[in-house]
N, C-alpha and C positions, 0 to 999 in steps of 0.2 A: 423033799422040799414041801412036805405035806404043813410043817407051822405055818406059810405065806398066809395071806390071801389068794381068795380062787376068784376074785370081782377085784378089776382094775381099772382103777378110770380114765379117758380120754379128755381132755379139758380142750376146748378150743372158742378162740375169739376170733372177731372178725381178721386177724391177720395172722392168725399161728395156731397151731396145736400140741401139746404137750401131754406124753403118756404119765402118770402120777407112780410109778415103786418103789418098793420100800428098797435102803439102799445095801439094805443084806440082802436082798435077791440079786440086785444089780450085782454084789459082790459074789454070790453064788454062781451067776453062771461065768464069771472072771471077766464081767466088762467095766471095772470099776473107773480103769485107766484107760477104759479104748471110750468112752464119753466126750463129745466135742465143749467148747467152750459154747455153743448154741444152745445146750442145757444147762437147768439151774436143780441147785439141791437145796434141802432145808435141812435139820437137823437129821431127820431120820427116809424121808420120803427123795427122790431123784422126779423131777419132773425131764421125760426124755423127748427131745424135740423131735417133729413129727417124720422131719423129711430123713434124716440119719440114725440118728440117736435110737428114736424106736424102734425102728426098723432093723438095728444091730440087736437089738434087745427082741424083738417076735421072732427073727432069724435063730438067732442062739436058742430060744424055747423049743421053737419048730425041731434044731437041729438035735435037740436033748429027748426027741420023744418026748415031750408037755406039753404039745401045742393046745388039747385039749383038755387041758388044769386050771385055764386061766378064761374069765370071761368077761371081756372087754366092754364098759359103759361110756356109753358116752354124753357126754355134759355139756351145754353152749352156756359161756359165761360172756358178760359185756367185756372185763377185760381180766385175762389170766392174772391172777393174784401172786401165781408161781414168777411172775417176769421181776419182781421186788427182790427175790430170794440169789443169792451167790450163785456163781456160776460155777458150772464143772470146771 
């Protein structure tokens, strides 16, 4: 899984948070279908909501041995840009 990125961003506003991957990782580690309707995608990125969604997605990395592949940034935006974009 070395083509990814190794920096991922955390976006969050004053009322949610949402992880930013690209949606061939999501689809890498097979959670492409296990995404709730609480996250949104855009064309190529999955923004994963903070309380479930991510947390399937750091789960499954942890569980792959890659927990330390990836390194999480974190961004405060006034309001998620991601909340416009379709949902899982």
């Amino acid at each position: 899984m070395s083509k990814f990125p190794k920096e991922l961003v955390f976006y969050s506003d004053a009322g949610h948070g949402y992880l930013k991957v690209p949606l061939k990782l999501i689809k890498a580690y097979g959670l492409f279908n296990k995404i709730s309707e609480f996250s949104f995608k855009s064309k190529e990125f999955g923004f994963l909501e903070e309380d479930c969604d991510a947390t399937l997605f750091l789960k499954a990395v942890e569980d792959a041995g890659n927990k330390d592949k990836y390194v999480i940034k974190e961004k405060y935006v006034e309001t998620a840009a991601c909340r416009n974009y379709a949902r899982f």
